[in-house]
N, C-alpha and C positions, 0 to 999 in steps of 0.2 A: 384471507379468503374473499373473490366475491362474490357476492350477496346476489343473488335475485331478490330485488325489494318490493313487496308488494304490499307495504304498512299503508303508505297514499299515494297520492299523485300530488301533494305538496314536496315530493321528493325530486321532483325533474330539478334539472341545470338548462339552463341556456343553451341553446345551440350554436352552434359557428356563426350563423348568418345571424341570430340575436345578437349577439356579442357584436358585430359587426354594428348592428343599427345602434346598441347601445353605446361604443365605440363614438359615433357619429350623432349624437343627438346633439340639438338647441337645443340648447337651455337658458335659463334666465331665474330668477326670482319667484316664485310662483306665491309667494303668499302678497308679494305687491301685484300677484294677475298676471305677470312678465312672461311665463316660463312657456318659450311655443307650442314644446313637443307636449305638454303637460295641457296648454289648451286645444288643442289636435286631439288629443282623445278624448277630451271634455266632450268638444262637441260631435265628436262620431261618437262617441254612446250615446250624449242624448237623441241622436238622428237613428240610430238602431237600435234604440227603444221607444223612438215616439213619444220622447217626456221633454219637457222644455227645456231641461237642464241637468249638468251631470258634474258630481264632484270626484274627483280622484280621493283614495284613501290608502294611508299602508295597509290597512289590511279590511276581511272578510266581516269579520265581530265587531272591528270602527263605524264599517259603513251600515252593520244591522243598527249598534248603538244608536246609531245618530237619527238613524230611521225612528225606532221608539221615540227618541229626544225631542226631536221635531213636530211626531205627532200627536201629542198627549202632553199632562200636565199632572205634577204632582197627586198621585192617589187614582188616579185612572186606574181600569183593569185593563190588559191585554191578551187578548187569548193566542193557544197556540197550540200545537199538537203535542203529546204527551212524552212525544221523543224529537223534540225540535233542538236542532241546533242551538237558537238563541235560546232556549231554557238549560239545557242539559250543560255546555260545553261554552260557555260565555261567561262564567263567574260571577254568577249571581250580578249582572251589569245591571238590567235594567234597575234592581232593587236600588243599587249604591247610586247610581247617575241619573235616572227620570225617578227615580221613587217612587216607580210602579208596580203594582201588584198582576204577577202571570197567574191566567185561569188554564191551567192544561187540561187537553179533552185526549184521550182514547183514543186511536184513530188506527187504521189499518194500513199497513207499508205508508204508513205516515200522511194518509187520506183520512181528512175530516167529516162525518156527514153532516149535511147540515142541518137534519134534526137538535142530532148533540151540541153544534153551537147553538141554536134559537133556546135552547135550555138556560143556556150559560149565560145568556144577556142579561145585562140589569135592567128592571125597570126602572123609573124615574125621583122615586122616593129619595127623600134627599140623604138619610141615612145609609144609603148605597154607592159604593163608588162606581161611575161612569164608563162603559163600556165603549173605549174609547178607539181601540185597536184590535185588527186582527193577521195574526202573521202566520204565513204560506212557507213552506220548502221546498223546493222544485229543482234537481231534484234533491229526491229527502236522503239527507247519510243515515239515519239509524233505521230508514225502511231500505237498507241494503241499495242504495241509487234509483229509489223508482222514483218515476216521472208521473206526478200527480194529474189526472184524467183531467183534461180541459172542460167538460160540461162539468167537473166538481170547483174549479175555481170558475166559470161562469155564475154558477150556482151562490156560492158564496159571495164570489163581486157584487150578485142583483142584491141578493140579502142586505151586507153591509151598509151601499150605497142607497139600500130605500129606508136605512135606519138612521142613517149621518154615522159612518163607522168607517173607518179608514181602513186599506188594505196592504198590507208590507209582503212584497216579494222576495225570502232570502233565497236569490239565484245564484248560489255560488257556484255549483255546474251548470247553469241554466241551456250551456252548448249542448250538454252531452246531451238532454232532450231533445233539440232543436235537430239534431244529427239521426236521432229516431225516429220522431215523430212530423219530422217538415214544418213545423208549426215553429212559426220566427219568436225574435225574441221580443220585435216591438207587438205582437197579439198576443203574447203571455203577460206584455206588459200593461197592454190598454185596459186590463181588469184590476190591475193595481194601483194605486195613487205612489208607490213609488218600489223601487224590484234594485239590486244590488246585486253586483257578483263577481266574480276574481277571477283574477291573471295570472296567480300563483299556482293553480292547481294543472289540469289537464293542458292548460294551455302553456304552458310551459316559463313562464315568465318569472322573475326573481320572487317579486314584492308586487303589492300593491292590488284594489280592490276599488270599483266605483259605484257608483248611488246615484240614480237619478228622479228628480223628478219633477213637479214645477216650480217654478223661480221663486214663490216665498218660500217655499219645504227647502230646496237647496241655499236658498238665501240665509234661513235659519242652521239648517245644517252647517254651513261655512264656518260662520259664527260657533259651534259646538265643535267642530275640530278645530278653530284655531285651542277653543279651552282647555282641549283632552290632548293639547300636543301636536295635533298632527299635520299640522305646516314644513312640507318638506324641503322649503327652499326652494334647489336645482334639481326636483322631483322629476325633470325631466328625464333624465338620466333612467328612471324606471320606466317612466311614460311612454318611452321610446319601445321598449322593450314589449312593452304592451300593446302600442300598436302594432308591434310585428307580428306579435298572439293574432290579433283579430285579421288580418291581413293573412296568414298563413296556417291558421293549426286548427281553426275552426272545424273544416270537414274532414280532417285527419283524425279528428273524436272517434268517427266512426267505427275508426281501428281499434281504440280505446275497449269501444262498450263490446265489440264482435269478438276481444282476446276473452273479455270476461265470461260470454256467454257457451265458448269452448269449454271453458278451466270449470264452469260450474257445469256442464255436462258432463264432463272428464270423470270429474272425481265424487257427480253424484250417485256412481255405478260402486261405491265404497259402502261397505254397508254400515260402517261408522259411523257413515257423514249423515246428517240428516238436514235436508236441504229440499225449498220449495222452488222449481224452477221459472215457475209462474213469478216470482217476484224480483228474478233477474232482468233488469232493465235495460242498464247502462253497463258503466264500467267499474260497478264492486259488485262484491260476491261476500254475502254475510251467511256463515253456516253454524253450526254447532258438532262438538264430535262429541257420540254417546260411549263411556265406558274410557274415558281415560279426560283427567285436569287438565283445564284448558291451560294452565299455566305449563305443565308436561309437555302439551302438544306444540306451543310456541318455540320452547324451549331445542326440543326435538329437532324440528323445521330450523331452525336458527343451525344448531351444529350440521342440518345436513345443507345449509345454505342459501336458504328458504325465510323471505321475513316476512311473518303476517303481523296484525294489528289486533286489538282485542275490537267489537263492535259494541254490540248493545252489552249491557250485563252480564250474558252467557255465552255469546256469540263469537266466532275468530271472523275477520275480517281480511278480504284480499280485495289490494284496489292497481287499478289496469292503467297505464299510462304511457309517454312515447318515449321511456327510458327503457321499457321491459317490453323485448323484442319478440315474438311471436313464436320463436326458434327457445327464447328463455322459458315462457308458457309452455311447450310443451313441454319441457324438460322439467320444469316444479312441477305437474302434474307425474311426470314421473318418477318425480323424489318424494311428492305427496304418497302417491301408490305407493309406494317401499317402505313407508314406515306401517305400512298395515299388512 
């Protein structure tokens, strides 16, 4: 059978013309600096985020990691929103590798306010450990793809930066907001001391994830992925692949978030579904169905050819991508409807 997949948009494959560039990429040595197609993207992300400097990584959770790593020190606290990424879905990292303590705050479609941090900071008592970080989601997976309101990470930036607090951007869709909201990715960045995001997901790319930010942060960062492994030698070979992402798939997002905000009108007319359309942003669709296990309804969807994802806790999750054709959307929405 197959599948209309809407578990993520870590599910894409490469397209013809990627395969092509990857086909044809320089490469060289990259953990001796050698590797071109690998420095080629280095430095177009730092230059499309306005940070001095950019490291490539295999993945999304490497380049948060390395983010905490870099900016904090054994027993620091870092805050973060209470369905964040790097708490939830990163395996207890920061504890095992910076041996930091996460203070999670409550937040709404994964917006912090910043009363609730000014609460959570330490003060200076030495019995206290140090409020040393604070990390952002942009956009957030467990608030269903929403794009965090720019005067709330303004907000925050001023807070941080007039306390000595660092700010980490996990931007692993940071496009699909950019494709909504007009707002680039170097002023999402200029509030951040450093913002990461991947090539894997909507963009359509194999592997790989980059970090930027300035030249000690990345200097120390380099040094913490050669330790965690992640020197990929002829990492060109993905590099390539990623440039072609940022070259071509960027404003294609747009398709992305506008199949989602069809599929979650569609099937908010279900009276099963219970679902807030206000929190549809991008390109997922997190709902709940009342009166039958979620485990059932997955289940269900699968035999009639239909893959969802589970979201938060209770939640089924459908995420929009350029493998799952517009013509396939309406047609899961048709197969959605049939089971009810």
């Amino acid at each position: 059978m197959k599948y209309i997949d809407l578990r993520s948009d870590t599910v894409t494959k490469p397209s013809k013309a990627m395969r092509d560039a990857i086909l044809n990429a320089e490469v060289g040595d990259d953990v001796f600096g050698e590797d071109p197609s690998v420095n080629r993207l280095q430095d177009k992300c730092a230059e499309l985020s306005g940070k001095e400097k950019a490291l490539f990584v295999p993945t999304g959770c490497m380049g948060n990691q390395l983010a905490v790593k870099s900016h904090t020190i054994q027993g620091d606290e870092v805050i973060c929103e209470a369905e964040a990424h790097i708490f939830n879905y990163e395996t207890s990292a920061p504890a095992i590798i910076s041996n930091v303590q996460m203070v999670t705050i409550p937040g709404r479609n994964g917006v912090m306010r910043i009363e609730d941090i000014q609460k959570r900071v330490r003060t200076k008592e030495y019995y206290f450990p140090a409020t040393r970080l604070i990390c952002l989601e942009n956009t957030h997976n467990r608030g269903g793809g929403a794009i965090l309101p720019i005067d709330n990470i303004k907000e925050i930036s001023k807070f941080a930066r007039d306390n000595g607090i660092k700010v980490h951007m996990d931007g692993a869709r940071i496009f699909n907001a950019f494709v909504e909201t007009g707002i680039t990715l170097k002023e999402y960045a200029s509030y951040c001391d450093s913002v990461s995001f991947c090539f894997s997901k909507g963009l359509g790319a194999p592997a790989g994830s980059i970090l930027c930010g300035d030249t000690d942060f990345i200097t120390c960062a380099h040094k913490w992925r050669k330790i965690l492994g992640g020197g990929m030698r002829q990492s060109g070979i993905l590099a390539s692949a990623a440039l072609y992402a940022l070259d071509n798939n960027v404003n294609r997002l747009k398709e992305d978030n506008d199949k989602a905000k069809y599929f979650a009108r569609e099937i908010s007319s279900v009276p099963a579904v219970k679902l807030d359309l206000d929190t549809v942003h991008t390109n997922m669709v997190l709902f709940e169905i009342e009166g039958m296990q979620r485990s059932d309804f997955l289940t269900m969807m699968k035999q009639k050819g239909v893959l969802f994802s589970a979201g938060t806790t209770t939640s089924v999750r459908a995420v929009f991508h350029m493998d799952v054709s517009m013509n396939e959307v309406v047609d899961a929405v048709k197969i959605f409807k049939s089971v009810f």
